[in-house]
N, C-alpha and C positions, 0 to 999 in steps of 0.2 A: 504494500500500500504506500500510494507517494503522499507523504505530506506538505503540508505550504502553507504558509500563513498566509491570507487575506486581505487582513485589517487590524488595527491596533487604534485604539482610546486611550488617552489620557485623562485620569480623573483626578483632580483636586484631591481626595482626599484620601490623606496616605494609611487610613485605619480601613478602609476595605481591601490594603494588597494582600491581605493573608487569605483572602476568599480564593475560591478555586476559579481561575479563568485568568488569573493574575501571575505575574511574573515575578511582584517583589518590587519592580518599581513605578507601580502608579497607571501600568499599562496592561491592558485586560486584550488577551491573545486567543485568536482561533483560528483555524485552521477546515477546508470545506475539501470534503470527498464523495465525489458524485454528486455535489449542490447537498450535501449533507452538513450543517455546521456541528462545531465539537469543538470542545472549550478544552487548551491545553493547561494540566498541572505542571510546576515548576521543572523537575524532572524531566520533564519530555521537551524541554524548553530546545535544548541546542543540539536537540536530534532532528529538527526540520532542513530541510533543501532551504539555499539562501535564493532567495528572489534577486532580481534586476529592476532598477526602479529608473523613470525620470520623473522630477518633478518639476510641478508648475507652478509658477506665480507671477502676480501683477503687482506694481511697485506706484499706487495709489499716491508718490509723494512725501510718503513719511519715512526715509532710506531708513532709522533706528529699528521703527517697528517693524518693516519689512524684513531688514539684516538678521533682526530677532527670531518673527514668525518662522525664515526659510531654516533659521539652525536648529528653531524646535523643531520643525516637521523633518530634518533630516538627522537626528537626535532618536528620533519615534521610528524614524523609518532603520536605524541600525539595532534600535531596541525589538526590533520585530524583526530578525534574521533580514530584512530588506537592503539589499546595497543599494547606494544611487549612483548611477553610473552617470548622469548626465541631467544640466538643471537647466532649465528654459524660462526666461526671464522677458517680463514686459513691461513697458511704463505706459499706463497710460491713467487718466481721471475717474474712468467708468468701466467696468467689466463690459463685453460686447453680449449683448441681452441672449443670442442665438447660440453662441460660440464660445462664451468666457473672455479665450483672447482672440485678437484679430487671424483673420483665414491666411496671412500669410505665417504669423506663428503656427495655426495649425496644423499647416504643411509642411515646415521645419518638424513639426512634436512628432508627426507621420514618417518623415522620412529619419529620423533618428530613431522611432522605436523601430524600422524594419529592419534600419543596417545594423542595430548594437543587437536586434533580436531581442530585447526588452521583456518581462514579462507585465511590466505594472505601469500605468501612469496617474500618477499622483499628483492632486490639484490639491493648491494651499488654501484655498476660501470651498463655503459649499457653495456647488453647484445647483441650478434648478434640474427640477426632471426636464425642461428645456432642451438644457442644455448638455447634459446628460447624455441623455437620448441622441443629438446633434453631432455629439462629439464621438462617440459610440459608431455610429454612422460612419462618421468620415474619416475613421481610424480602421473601419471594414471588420469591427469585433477582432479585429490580429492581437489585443494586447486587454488585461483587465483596467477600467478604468475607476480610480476613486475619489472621493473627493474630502476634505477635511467632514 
C-alpha cells in the first residue's frame, strides 16, 4: 500500500497535539488511499513517500507578511513529508476572481508542474470553488491541487 500525505492544518492550539491525527507539532496529518482518508499516528509519521510540491502566492503589497505567510506555508509543507521544489510568485492588488493568478502565471505553474513532474500545487490564500475548479481545469487534473 503506497502512502502520501495530502494535507496538513495548523492549529493554534498546542494542547490538542497529543490527539491522534497529530504529529506533535500543531499539525494534524492524513494521508488518502483509494479517496479513503486515515488519520496518521506519530509513528507512522516518517514512513510516508515525500511529495513534490510548488507553491503559490500573490504579494498583495505587504513584502513582511507575505515573506512570513510563504515561510509558514513552506515550514507546513516540510512538516508534512512535502518538499517544495519550486515557488511561483505574483504581485498584484486583487487575486484574479476566475484564476487566482493571472493566465500567464498559470501557464508558467502548468509548465513547471509537467517538466519537474510535481505531484502537489499548493496555493497560499483559499481558493473559491471558482477557482478551484478553473485551475483544476487548466492544469488537465496532471497534479493535486490545494489550497490554504
Amino acid at each position: 500500500m503506497n502512502k502520501k500525505v495530502i494535507c496538513a492544518y495548523q492549529y493554534l492550539s498546542r494542547t490538542e497535539t497529543n490527539l491522534k491525527g497529530f504529529n506533535g507539532n500543531g499539525i494534524k496529518i492524513w494521508y488518502a488511499v483509494n479517496k479513503e482518508k486515515h488519520f496518521l499516528e506519530d509513528e507512522s509519521f516518517e514512513t510516508l513517500d515525500t511529495l513534490t510540491a510548488i507553491i503559490v502566492a500573490i504579494n498583495f503589497g505587504n513584502d513582511e507578511a507575505f515573506s512570513y505567510e510563504t515561510e509558514e506555508l513552506k515550514n507546513l509543507c516540510e512538516a508534512s513529508n512535502i518538499e517544495v521544489i519550486d515557488e511561483v510568485y505574483q504581485s498584484l492588488n486583487t487575486a484574479n476572481n476566475a484564476t487566482y493568478v493571472g493566465k500567464g502565471k498559470l501557464t508558467e505553474i502548468k509548465q513547471i508542474s509537467s517538466s519537474l513532474n510535481v505531484d502537489l500545487v499548493i496555493f497560499n490564500d483559499e481558493l473559491s470553488p471558482a477557482q478551484l475548479k478553473n485551475i483544476k481545469k487548466y492544469l488537465d487534473d496532471t497534479v493535486e491541487v490545494f489550497d490554504r
